[in-house]
N, C-alpha and C positions, 0 to 999 in steps of 0.2 A: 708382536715384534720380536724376530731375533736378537737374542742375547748380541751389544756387541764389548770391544775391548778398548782399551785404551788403543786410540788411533795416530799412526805416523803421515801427517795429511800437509801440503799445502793448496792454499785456495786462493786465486786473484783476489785483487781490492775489489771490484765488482762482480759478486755474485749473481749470476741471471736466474738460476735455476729455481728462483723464488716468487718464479709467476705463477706458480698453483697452488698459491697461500688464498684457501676460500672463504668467500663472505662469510662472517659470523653464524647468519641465522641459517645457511642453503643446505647446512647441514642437517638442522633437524625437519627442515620441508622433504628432503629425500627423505632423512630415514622415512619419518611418516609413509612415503609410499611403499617403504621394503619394509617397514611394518604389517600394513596391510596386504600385499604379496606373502608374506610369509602364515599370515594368517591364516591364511587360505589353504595354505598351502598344510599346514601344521593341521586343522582338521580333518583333511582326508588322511595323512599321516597315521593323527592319532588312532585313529578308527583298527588300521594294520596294528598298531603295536598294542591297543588290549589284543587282539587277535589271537597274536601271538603270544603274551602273557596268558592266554589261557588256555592257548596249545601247550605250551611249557608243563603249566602245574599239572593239567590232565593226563600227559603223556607218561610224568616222573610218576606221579600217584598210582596212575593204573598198571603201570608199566614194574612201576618195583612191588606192585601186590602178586602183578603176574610171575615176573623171575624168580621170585621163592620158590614158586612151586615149576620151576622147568629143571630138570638136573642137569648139572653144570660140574667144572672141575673144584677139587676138594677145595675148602677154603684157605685163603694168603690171603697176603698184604699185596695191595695193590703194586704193582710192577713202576719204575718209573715209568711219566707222561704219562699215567691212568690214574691218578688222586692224586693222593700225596708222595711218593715215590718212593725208594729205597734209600731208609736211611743212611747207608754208606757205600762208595762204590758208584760205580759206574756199568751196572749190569746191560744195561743196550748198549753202552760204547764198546762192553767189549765181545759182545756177541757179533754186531754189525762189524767191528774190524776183524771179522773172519769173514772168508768166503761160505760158499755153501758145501764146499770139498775140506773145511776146518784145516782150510791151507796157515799158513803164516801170518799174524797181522800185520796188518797196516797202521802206517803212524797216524796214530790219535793221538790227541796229548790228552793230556789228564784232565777234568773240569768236572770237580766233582758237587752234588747238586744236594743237599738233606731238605728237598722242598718238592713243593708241585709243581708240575712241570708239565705244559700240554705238546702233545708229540703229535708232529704231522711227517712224514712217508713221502717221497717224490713221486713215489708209486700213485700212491692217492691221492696226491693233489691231480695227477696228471689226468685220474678218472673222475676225477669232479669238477675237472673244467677251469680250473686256474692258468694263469697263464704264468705267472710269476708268485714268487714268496711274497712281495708286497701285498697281492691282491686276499692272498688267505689269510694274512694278521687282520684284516679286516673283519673276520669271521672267528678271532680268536677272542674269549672272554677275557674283557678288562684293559684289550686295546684300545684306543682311538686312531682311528686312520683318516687324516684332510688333506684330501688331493687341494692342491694351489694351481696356480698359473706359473710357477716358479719351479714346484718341486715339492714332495711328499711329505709331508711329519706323521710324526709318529707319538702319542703320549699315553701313557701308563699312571691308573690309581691319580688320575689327576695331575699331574706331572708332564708339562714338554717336555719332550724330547730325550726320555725318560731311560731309553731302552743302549745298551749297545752290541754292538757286530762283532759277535765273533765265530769265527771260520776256521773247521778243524782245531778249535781250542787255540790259537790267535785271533786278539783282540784289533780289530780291523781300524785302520783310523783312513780317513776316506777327505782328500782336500784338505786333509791340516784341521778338521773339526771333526772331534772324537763324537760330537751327537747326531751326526747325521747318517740316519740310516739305510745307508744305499744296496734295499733291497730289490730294487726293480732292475735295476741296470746293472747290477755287480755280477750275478749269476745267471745263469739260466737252469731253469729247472730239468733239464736232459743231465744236466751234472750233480743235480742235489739228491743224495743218499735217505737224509731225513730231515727236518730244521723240527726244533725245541725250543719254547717260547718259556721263559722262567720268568713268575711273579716274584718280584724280591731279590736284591743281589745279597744273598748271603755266602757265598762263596768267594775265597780271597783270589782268587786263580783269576777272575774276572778283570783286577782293576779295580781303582777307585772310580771310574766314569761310570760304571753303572748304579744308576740313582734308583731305580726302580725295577729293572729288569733285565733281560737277558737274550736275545733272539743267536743261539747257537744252529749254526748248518753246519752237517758231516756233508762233505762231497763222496762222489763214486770212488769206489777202490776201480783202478783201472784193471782190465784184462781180465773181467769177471765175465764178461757176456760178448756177443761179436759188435758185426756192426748194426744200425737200428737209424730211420730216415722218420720222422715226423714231419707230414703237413698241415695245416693248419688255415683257417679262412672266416673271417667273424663280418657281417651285415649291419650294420649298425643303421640301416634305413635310408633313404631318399638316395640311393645309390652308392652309399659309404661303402668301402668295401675296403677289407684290410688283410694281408697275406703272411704269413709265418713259414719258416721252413725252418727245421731244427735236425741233426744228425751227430752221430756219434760213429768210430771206431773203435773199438779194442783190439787187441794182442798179446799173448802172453809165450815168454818161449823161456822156459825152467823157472829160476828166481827173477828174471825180467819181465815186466808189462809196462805196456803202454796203453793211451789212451788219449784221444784227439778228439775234440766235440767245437760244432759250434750252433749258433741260430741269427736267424736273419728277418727282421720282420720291417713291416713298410705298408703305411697308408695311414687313414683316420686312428689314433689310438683315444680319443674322447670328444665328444660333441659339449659345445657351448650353448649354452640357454640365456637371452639376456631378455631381459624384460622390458620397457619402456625406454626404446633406445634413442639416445640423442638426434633432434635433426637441428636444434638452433644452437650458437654457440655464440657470446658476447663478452667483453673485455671488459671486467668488473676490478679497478685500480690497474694492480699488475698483475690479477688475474684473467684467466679465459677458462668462464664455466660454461656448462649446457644449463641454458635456461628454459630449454621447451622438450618435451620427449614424446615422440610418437608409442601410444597405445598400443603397443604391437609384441610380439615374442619374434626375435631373430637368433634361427639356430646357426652355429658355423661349427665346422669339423676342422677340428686341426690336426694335420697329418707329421709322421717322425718316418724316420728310419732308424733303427736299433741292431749292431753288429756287437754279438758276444764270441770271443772264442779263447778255447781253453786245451792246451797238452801237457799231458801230465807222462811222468817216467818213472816206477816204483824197481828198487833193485833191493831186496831184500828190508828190512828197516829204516828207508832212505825212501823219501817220496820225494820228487820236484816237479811243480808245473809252474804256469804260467800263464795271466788272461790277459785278454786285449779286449778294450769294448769301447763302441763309441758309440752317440744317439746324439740326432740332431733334430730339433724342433720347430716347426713353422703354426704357427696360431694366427687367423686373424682377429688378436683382442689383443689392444695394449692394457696391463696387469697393472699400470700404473693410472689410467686416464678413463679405463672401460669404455674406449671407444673402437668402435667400426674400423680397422685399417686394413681398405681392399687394395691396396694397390703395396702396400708395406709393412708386412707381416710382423710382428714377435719374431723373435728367433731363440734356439736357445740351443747348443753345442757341450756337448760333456764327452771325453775324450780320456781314457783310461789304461793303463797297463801296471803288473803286477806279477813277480817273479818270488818264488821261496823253494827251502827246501827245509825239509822236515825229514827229522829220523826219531827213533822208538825205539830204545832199545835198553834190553835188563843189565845190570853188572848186579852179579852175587844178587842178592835178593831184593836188591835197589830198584826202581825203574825211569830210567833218565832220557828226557825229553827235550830235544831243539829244535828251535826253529831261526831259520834268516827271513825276512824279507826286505825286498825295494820295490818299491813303490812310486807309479808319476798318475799323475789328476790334472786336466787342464778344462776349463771353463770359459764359455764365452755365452754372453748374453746380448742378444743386440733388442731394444725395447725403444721404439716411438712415444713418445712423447705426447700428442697429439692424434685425433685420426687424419690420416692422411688424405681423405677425398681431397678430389676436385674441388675450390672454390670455397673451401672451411676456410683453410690458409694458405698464405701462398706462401708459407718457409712451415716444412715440418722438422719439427725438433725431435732428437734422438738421444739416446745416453749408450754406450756401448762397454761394457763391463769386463773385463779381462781377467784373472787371473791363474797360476798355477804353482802345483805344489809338489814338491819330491821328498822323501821320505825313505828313510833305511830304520829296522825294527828288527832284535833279536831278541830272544826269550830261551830262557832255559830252567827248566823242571823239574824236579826228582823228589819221587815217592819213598819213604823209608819208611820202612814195617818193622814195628818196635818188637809186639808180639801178635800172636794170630788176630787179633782184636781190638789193635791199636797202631793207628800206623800216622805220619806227620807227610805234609807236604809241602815243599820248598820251591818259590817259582821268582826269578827274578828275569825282569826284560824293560827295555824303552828303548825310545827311539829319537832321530833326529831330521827335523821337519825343514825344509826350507820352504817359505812361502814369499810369494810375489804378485800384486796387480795393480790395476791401473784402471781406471775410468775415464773416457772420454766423452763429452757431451756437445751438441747443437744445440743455441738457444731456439727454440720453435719461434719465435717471435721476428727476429733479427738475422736469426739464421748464423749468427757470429759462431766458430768451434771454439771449444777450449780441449788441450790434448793435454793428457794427464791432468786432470781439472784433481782428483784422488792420487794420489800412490802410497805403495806399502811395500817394504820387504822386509825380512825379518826373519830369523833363526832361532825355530824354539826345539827344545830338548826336553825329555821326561826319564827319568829312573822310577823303575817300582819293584818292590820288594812286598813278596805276598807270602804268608805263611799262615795254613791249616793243622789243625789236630783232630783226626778222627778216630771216638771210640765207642767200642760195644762193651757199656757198664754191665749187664748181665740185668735179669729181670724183665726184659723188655726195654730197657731205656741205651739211647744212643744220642750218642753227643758229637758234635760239631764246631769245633770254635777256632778264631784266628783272627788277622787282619790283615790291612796291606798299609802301604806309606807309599806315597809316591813325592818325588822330587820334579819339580817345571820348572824353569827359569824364567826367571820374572814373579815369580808366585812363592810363596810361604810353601815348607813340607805339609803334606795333604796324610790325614790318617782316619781312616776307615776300620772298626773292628767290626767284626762279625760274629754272632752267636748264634746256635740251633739246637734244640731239645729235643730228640723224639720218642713217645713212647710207643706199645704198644701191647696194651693192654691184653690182646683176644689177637685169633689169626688172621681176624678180619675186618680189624678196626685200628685206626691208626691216628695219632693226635700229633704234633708240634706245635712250639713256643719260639716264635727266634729272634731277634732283635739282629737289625746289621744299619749302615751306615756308607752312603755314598755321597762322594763329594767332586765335584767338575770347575776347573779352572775357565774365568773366561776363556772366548777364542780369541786368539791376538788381533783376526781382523774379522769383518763380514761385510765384505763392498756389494753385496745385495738388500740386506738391509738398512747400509747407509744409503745406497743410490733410490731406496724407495723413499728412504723419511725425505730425501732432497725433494727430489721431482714431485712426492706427493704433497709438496707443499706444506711440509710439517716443520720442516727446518734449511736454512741455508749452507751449514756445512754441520762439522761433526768433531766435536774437540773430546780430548781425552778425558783419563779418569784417575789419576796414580791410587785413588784410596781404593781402588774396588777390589771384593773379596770374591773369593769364589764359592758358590752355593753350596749349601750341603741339604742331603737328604736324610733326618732319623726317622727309621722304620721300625715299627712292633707289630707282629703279626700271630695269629694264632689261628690254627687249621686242623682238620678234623678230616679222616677219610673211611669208608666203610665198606668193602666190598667181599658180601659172603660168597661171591662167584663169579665166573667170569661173565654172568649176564648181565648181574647188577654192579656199579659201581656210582658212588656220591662222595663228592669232596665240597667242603665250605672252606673258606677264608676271609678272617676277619683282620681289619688292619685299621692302625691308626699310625701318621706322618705327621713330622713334623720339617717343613721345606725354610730352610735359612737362607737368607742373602739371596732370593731367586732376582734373576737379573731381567731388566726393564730398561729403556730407555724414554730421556723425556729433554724438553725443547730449553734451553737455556739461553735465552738471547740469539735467538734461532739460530743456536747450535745444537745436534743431537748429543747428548751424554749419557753416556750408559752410568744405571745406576744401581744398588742394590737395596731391595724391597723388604720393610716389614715381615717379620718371620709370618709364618701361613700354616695354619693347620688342617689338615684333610682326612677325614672317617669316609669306610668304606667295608667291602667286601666283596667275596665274589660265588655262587655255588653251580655245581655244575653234577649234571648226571648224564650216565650213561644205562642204559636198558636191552636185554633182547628178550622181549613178552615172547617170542618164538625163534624160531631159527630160519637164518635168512630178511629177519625183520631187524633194527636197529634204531634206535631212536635216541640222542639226546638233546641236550638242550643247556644253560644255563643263562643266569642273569650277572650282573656286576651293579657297584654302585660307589661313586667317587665324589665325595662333595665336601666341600671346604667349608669350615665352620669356623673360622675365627681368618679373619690375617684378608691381605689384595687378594682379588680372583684377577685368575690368569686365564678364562678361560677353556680351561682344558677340564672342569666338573661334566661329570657324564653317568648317565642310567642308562643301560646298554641289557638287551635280551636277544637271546638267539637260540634258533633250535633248527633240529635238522633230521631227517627220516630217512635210510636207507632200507631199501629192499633189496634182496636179491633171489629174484624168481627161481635163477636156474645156474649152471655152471656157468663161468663168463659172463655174467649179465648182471647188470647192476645202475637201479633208477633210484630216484631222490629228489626232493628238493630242500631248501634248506632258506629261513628268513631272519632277517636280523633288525632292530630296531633299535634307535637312541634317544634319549633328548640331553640337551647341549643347556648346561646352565649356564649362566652370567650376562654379561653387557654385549656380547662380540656379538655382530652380524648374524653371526652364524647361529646363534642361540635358539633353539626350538627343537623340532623331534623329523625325526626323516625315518621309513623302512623300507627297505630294500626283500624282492623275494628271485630267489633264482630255484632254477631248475635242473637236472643234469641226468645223464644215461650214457651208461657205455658199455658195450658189446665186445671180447675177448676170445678168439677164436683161433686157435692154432700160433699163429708168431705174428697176427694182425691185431690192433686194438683202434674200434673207432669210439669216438667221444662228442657227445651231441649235449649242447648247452643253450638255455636260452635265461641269458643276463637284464636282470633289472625287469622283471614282468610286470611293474606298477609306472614303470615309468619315475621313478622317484628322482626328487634333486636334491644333491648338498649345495645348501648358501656358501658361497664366495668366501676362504678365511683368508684371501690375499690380503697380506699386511700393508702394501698399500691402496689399498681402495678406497677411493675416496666418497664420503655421505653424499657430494654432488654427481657424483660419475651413476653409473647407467649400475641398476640392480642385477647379477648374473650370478647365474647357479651351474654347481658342475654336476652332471649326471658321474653319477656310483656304481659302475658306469653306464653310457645311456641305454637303452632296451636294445640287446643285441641278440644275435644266433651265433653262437660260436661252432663250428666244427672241426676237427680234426682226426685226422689217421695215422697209425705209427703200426711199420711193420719191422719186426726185427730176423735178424739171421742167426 
């Protein structure tokens, strides 16, 4: 369950939405069967993931015996995104803000990193067959990625919703909730330059909302290249067919460029798996459960349309664009009920625009960084209630969830270099949110509406105040420290210190120590949350909370990196968290109340290698490991292994596959082990590149983490995603 916040609610004297309050015991007679389902399911699994555990150690073992002996470039310290990174600086940001003609940069803001960092390339996502930035944090060590029926999470080191968005070094706040990570919908990858995934917020630049991490995207410098048309076409089986088209222009004329992209996609975007699907349904008090479930697996494709578009204007140290994006959704699975609605689909509408300008620019030896933006987010969800056949009922009931959010956010930056070796960073920015919704519901029974049965509106505001020190003590050792404060209204001042050690013993061994500190205010509303706890029968309405605090994350971590070449490279990281106040909610006289949970402790790590036993061969791999040892489980402990093999035969050519496997500790549904194997090839030949994928080769499911699902409702699993062919071609000018 989504964290929620103190709620501004009223609700009639009679409540209806309290007819899917389920018999006592119907709960553990389902689970029983999605016990057994998953069992089943978890043995053919497991079988992949030693597999793959023993693809991993064989690869790194033989592979780092081999690169010894391949000659290689002289020995460093690994680069950042390849171990542990460069202790101070920002050496990729500021190479990528040049062109390839070592033109002028482009405004990057500052965000600087004394950690490990995994780098992925837009370039290379785009030859491995990704379609979005969401789909390859899947593939990132130490993530968790659970597609819903609602909308994506994301958790880190054990931690919901752990990570946050930040975009050209603005930290993204998306809906009026800083945790949600809208990477599938916010960009398209024809615009993203590189995205950088960072374990641990030890950098103050970031904010205090990053509790465990960091997923930073550089966008395209505009007027670097012409223009370039990408198509795109993915099979997902029994005639699913799904269509992409993506395009960009450039132009540059002196110190002017421009640049105009967009992409358009439309059809099946994931296949539903339900298991033992309802056919009897019976009035159990002021209940209606399914009491009988036909033995059978019923696949349904639910189809979207998804419009991203983006122009941007650089005029010397002065950047401005602008996206637009919408995506609208039709499933036939109500998310609340798991049942069959053929005649009256789910719906789900997310509607977006986002204007800033950003400049970069030195005074004397300073280097001072702004940014503006405005921001609008609007949401609609329409969800039945019921399935809707013929002849179940004759009133189906619906909830329809509204709302929308506007936003204005500035920030501003500046680097001061004490002496060659020691320089401080000063970044102060917030912003101010307006938020607004409403829920409107049909009783399924009666059929009676209630219009604003919910509402919310609300004005919240934040101030933050960040400040780094970075120095090079001489010896090898490099230091990193600072904090940040942030001010919310409604909420206590928020303070977050940050620390980072690193030394560097040899030219090709690199260790850090860092301790840092993230802390996130409730969100003042979350009418998806509360409309699940209602309808799912957990609760009648939903009262507030004045005592609740806002959670903190303390983190200690220690990391190690080794790379005598550029064949070989191994990074570990060890960590131990301590998560305060994580937020819950629970039924108080069938009201939902958000509450805050027993402090939770979580040990872990993560290691990761990279290899080339030859040239042209590429191989790595790592594991991670997140499990709570003291405190509530949230669900989100995980053992995660992934590896992945590139070859490349020839000029332009480039094949692969790559597998990844988890298991899901605790009580959630979801708990067990799933792996995933994909494939991928692409061929580069003059200013054409085609791109040939085939997704999910085992057919693998992930169990259901919709929050509300109920133990009586129909077992359903979302394919990761289901077995597909992807293909695409992209020719550029």
């Amino acid at each position: 369950m989504r964290h929620l916040a103190p709620l501004i609610h009223r609700f009639p004297d009679a409540m209806v939405l309290d007819v899917l309050t389920a018999a006592p015991d119907s709960g553990r007679r389902e689970g029983a069967v999605f016990d057994r389902t998953a069992r089943a399911v978890q043995r053919r699994l497991l079988v992949a993931s030693q597999v793959v555990t023993a693809a991993i150690a064989a690869t790194l073992v033989v592979g780092a015996i081999a690169a010894r002996a391949v000659p290689g470039d002289p020995p460093h310290a690994p680069a950042e995104g390849e171990g542990i990174g460069d202790p101070l600086g920002d050496p990729l940001g500021d190479a990528l803000a040049h062109g390839p003609d070592d033109s002028a940069p482009r405004p990057v803001l500052l965000d600087l990193q004394p950690q490990g960092t995994t780098l992925l390339t837009g370039d290379e996502l785009v030859r491995r067959g990704y379609r979005t930035v969401g789909e390859a944090l899947a593939d990132v060590i130490g993530v968790v990625r659970f597609p819903t029926t609602l909308q994506t999470r994301y958790g880190l080191r054990g931690v919901p919703d752990a990570l946050a968005l930040v975009i050209d070094g603005v930290p993204l706040v998306v809906d009026g909730e800083r945790d949600l990570l809208d990477v599938d919908e916010a960009i398209s990858l024809s615009d993203v330059e590189r995205v950088e995934v960072v374990r641990g917020p030890v950098t103050s630049q970031n904010g205090v909302g990053a509790l465990a991490g960091v997923v930073r995207i550089t966008t395209r410098r505009p007027g670097l290249t012409g223009a370039g048309v990408r198509l795109a076409s993915e099979w997902l089986g029994e005639a699913s067919f799904r269509g992409e088209g993506m395009a960009d222009v450039n132009a540059r004329a002196g110190a002017l460029a421009a640049r105009a992209s967009v992409r358009l996609a439309a059809g099946p975007q994931q296949r539903f798996r339900l298991h033992a699907v309802p056919t009897r349904f019976e009035q159990v008090g002021a209940a209606i459960l399914p009491v009988t479930k036909q033995d059978t697996t019923a696949v349904l494709a639910a189809d979207d349309t998804a419009l991203i578009a983006r122009g941007a204007l650089e005029a010397g140290p002065v950047l401005v664009d602008a996206w637009f994006t919408r995506t609208v959704v039709h499933q036939p699975l109500s998310s609340f009920s798991h049942g069959l609605l053929l005649e009256d689909p789910q719906s789900r509408a997310r509607a977006s625009a986002r204007a800033r300008a950003l400049i970069d620019q030195r005074v004397g030896p300073a280097r001072i960084v702004g940014a503006v933006l405005g921001a609008w987010h609007e949401r609609e969800d329409g969800i039945p209630l019921y399935p809707a056949s013929p002849g179940i009922f004759e009133d189906g009931g619906r909830i329809d969830i509204f709302s929308r959010a506007l936003t204005l956010s500035a920030l501003v930056r500046a680097e001061l270099p004490l002496t060659a070796d020691h320089r401080v960073i000063v970044g102060l920015f917030g912003d101010l949110t307006e938020q607004s919704a409403n829920t409107d519901s049909i009783n399924p029974v009666d059929g009676e509406a209630h219009k604003d049965l919910v509402r919310f509106d609300d004005l919240t505001g934040t101030g933050t105040l960040a400040l780094d020190y970075q120095g090079d003590l001489g010896g090898g050792v490099h230091v990193s420290a600072g904090g940040v404060g942030e001010v919310r209204s409604a909420f206590p001042v928020a303070l977050a210190p940050r620390l980072a050690l690193v030394f560097l013993p040899a030219p090709e061994v690199s260790t850090r120590l860092s301790y840092a500190e993230g802390t996130r205010a409730p969100d003042r509303y979350d009418m998806a949350a509360l409309a699940q706890a209602v309808v799912g029968g957990q609760a009648g309405g939903a009262a507030p909370n004045d005592t609740l605090r806002p959670e903190r994350v303390r983190m200690l971590e220690a990391g190690a990196g080794f790379a005598p070449s550029a064949a070989l490279r191994l990074s570990a990281d060890l960590f131990a968290l301590r998560h305060e106040d994580a937020l819950a909610a629970v039924v108080d006289n069938a009201l939902l109340t958000p509450i805050n949970l027993a402090p939770r402790h979580v040990l872990g790590g993560e290691l990761q290698g990279r290899v080339e036993p030859q040239p042209g061969l590429t191989l790595e791999g790592g594991a991670a490991l997140a499990r709570t040892v003291d405190g509530p489980d949230l669900a989100f402990d995980a053992a995660q292994l992934f590896f992945q093999t590139v070859v490349a035969p020839g000029p332009g050519v480039e094949l692969g596959g790559r597998a990844r496997a988890r298991m899901l500790f605790g009580v959630d549904r979801a708990a067990g082990s799933d792996a995933v194997l994909d494939s991928f090839g692409s061929l580069t030949t003059g200013d054409l590149t085609l791109v040939l994928t085939v997704r999910n080769m085992l057919g693998s499911e992930l169990p259901s983490r919709d929050l509300a699902a109920l133990p009586s409702a129909s077992d359903v699993a979302l394919p990761a995603p289901d077995r597909s062919l992807f293909v695409s071609i992209e020719g550029r000018l």
